[in-house]
N, C-alpha and C positions, 0 to 999 in steps of 0.2 A: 556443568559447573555448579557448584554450591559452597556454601557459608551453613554455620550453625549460630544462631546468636538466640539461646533463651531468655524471653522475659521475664523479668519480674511478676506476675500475676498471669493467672489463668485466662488465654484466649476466648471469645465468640467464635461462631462459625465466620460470621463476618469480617472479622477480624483477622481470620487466617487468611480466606478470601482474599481481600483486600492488601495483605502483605504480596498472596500469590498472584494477586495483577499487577503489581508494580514490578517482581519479581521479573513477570513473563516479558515485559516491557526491555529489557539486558538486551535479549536476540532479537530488537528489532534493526532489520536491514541483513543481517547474519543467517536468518531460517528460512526465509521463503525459497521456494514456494510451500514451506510446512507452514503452522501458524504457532505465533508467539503464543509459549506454556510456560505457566509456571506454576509451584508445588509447593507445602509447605506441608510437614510433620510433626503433631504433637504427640505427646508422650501420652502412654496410658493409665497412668497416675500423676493426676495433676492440668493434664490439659495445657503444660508450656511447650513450647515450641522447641524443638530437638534440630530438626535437619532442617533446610530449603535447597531447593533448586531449580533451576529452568533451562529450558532449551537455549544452546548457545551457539550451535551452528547448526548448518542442514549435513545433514547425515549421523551429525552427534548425537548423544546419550540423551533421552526425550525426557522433561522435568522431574519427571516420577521417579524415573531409573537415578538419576541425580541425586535425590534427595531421599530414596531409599538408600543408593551409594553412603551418603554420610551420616543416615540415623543409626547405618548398620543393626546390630541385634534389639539393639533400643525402639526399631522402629512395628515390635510386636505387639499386637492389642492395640494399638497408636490409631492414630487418628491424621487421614492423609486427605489436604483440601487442592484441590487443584484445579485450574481454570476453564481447562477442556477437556470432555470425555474420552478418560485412556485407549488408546487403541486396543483392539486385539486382532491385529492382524500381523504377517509377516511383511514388511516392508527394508527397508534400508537398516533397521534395528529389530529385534524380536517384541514381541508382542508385551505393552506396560501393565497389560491384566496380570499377567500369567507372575510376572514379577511383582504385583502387588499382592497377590495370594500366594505368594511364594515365603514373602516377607511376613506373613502375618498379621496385615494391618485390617483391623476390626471394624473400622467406619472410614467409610470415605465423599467427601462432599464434593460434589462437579458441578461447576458455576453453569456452566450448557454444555447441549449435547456435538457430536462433531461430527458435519453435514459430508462428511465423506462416504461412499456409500460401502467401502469395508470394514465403517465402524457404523454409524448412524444411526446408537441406540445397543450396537451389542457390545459392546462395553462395559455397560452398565449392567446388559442381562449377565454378562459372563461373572459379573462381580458377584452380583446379586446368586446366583447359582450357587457360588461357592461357600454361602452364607454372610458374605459381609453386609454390610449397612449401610446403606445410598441415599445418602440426600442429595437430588437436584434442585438447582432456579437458585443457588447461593450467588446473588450481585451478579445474575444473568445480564443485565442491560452494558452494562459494562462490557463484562466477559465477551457478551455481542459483539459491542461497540472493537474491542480489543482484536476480534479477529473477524470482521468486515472483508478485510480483502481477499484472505483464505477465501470466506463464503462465497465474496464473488466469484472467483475463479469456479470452485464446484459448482457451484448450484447456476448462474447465470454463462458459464464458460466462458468469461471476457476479464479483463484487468480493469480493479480499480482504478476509477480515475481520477489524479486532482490535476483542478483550472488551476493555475496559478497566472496572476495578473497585478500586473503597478501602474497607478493610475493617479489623477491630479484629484482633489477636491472636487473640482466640478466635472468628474466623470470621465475626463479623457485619457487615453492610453498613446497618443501623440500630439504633435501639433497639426496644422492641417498643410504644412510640408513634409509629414514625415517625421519630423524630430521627436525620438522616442527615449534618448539614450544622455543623461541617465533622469528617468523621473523620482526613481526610487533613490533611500539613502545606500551610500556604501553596507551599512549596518545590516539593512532590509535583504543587500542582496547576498552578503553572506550567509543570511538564512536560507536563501534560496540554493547557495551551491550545496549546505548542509544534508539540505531533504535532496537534492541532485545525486549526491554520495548514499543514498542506500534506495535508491529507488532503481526496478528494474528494466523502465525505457523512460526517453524523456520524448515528446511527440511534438514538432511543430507542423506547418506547413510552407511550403516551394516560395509561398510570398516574404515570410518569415525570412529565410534562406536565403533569398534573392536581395532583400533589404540590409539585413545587417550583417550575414557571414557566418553565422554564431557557430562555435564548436560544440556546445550544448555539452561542455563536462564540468566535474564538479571538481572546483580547487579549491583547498589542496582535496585529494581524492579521498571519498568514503569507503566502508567496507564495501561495497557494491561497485558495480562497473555496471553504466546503464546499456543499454542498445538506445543509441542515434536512431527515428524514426524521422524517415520525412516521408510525409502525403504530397503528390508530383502527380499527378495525373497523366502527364505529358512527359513526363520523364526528362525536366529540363532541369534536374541541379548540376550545374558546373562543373566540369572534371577539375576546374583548377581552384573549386570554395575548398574549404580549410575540412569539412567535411570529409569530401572525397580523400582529400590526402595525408590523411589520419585514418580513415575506413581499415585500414589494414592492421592497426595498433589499437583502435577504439570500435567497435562494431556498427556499422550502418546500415539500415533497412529501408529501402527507399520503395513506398506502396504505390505502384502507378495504377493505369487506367486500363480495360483492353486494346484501348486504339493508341498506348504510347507508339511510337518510331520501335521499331527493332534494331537499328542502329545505335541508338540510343541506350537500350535497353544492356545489348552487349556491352557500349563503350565502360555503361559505369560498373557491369559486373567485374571487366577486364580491371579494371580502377580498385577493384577488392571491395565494392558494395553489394551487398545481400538484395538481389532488386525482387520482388515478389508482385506478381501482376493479380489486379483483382480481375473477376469475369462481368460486374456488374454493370451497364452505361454508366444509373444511377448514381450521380454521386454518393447518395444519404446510405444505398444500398452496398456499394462499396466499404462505403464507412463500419457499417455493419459485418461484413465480409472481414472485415480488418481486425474489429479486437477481437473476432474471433479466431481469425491466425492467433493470434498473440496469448489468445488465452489456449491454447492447443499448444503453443510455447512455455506455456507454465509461468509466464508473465503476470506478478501480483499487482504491480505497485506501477503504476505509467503516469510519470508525468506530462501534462498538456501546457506547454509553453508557447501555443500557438497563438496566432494573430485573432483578431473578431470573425474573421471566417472561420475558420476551424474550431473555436468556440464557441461561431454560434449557431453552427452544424450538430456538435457535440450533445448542448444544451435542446435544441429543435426534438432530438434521440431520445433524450430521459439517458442520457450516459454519464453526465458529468455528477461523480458522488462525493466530493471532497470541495474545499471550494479555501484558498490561500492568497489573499486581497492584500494590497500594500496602497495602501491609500497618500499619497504625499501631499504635504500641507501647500500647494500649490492650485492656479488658477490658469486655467490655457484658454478656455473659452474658443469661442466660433464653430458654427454649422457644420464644417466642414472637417472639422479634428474627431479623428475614429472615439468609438467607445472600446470597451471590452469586447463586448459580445453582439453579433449581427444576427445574420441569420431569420427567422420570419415569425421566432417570437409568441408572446402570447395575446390574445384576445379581449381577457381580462383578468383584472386583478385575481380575482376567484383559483385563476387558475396557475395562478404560476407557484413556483418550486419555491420555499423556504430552508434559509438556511439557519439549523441549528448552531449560534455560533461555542464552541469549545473552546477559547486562547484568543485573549487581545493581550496587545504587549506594544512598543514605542520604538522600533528601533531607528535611533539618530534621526527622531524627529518624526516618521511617517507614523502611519496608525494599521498595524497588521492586524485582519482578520481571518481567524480560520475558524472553519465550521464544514457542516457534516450537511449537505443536501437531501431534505427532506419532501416527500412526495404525496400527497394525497391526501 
């Protein structure tokens, strides 16, 4: 997909950049498991911008070919900024080197390189061969930050993951009966079905499941349809929860234990759940076991909608990289009313995980924070 809209005055490098991150930002929820690109072509007199484009579905035209698409012959001698290192390889679409040196474009700026190992740097050489002009590290942090979960997936082989949690003022995620439902505003949880719609699992746990029934989908539905995860150890989610009897129309993956029942195991397959059995005792090893399935699925984006076990199993991991807080201006109080996150924690302050926050915002009253899980 692409738009042409030339400015008034001659672009920076950064400025292309920065047009072509917000560009790449279109295919989010639409690309994965590729990662969000985007492109932007200036002219080679003058330095104003001609064409743009970005990736706008998986299997579609990859930003370059886009916005080579509409500089057409204009985009000769030109000047092409793009967010991530063009491929040159044959995959789902032909290789964007070969069509950048095709086009004749005389410089090209790549915000970073692309951690895929059929490009990883020859992209750049290939460009470079042909004699064009390569500038990298243009708004690399960014660019980074932009396709995170791509990285995850190559380089750590597991799906990004965000906590997402609504909680009282003074910490709690229930009362100490239970009562969880609702903390958050209406407002807050419409944001949550929002990110629900392009994410590609959403992951609680059997406790979760057993407590409140949840169908874990996003209304009304986003570009994405997630996979239903549930962690069951024992393989006791209910053939008659709302799960099970949607599994056939909405996808379910229910991660047991090796000592589930094989009764069990059958009943929920028969029921049209994906039941996938870990080999580990270990719970934590299991857990490990698991977003490795998932990132073998090609699984970018997994939402963690679980209870304080599950998060604070997650958290114990160094797993959890995203972190989506809904803070309601409420007071539960008492010993006994869960937190967010369990699990066994850190030792001291020194050591625990920082989150860079990225977007606070108000909706109908709570106080949403999101931010990005930093390490070391």
């Amino acid at each position: 997909m692409h738009v042409s809209s030339p400015p008034d005055a001659d672009a920076s490098d950064e400025e292309l950049m920065r047009r072509a991150l917000e560009l790449a930002r279109r295919g989010e929820g639409r690309v994965e498991p590729n990662p969000m690109v985007g492109a932007v072509i200036a002219s080679a007199s003058g330095g104003h911008v001609i064409a743009e484009g970005w990736h706008s579905a998986f299997g579609g035209p990859h930003a370059e070919v886009a916005a080579l698409s509409a500089a057409g012959a204009a985009a000769r001698g030109g000047t092409l900024a793009v967010t991530l290192e063009p491929c040159c390889h044959h995959g789902k679409t032909p290789p964007c080197t070969a069509a950048i040196i095709a086009a004749g474009i005389a410089r090209v700026i790549i915000a970073t390189s692309d951690p895929f190992p059929a490009v990883n740097g020859g992209g750049i050489d290939a460009l470079r061969r042909a004699g064009i002009e390569v500038r990298t590290g243009v708004c690399e942090q960014a660019a980074r930050r932009l396709t995170a979960p791509f990285r995850t997936v190559v380089e750590q082989k597991r799906p990004w993951l965000i906590a997402k949690w609504a909680m009282s003022l003074d910490g709690h995620v229930a009362t100490a009966s239970g009562e969880s439902r609702w903390i958050s505003s209406e407002s807050s949880r419409a944001i949550v079905h929002e990110l629900r719609g392009r994410m590609d699992g959403i992951l609680c746990g059997i406790g979760t499941v057993l407590a409140d029934d949840p169908l874990l989908t996003a209304r009304p539905a986003g570009p994405r349809q997630a996979l239903r995860i549930v962690l069951d150890s024992a393989a006791r989610l209910p053939i008659e929860s709302r799960l099970v009897h949607t599994a056939r129309e909405v996808p379910v993956l229910v991660a047991t234990g090796p000592a589930a029942p094989t009764d069990r195991l059958r009943a929920l397959a028969s029921a049209g759940c994906d039941v996938w059995q870990a080999a580990a005792a270990d719970p934590r090893d299991r857990l490990h076991e698991l977003l490795a399935e998932l990132g073998s699925r090609r699984l970018t984006n997994v939402l963690v909608e679980g209870g304080p076990t599950v998060l604070g199993s997650l958290a114990d991991s160094h797993a959890i990289d995203e972190v989506w807080a809904f803070i309601a201006p409420t007071i539960i109080g008492g010993a006994a009313s869960p937190s967010p996150i369990t699990g066994t924690g850190i030792a001291t302050l020194a050591s625990a995980a920082s989150i860079e926050i990225e977007h606070t915002e108000h909706p109908g009253g709570d106080l949403f924070i999101r931010g990005v899980v930093r390490r070391g």
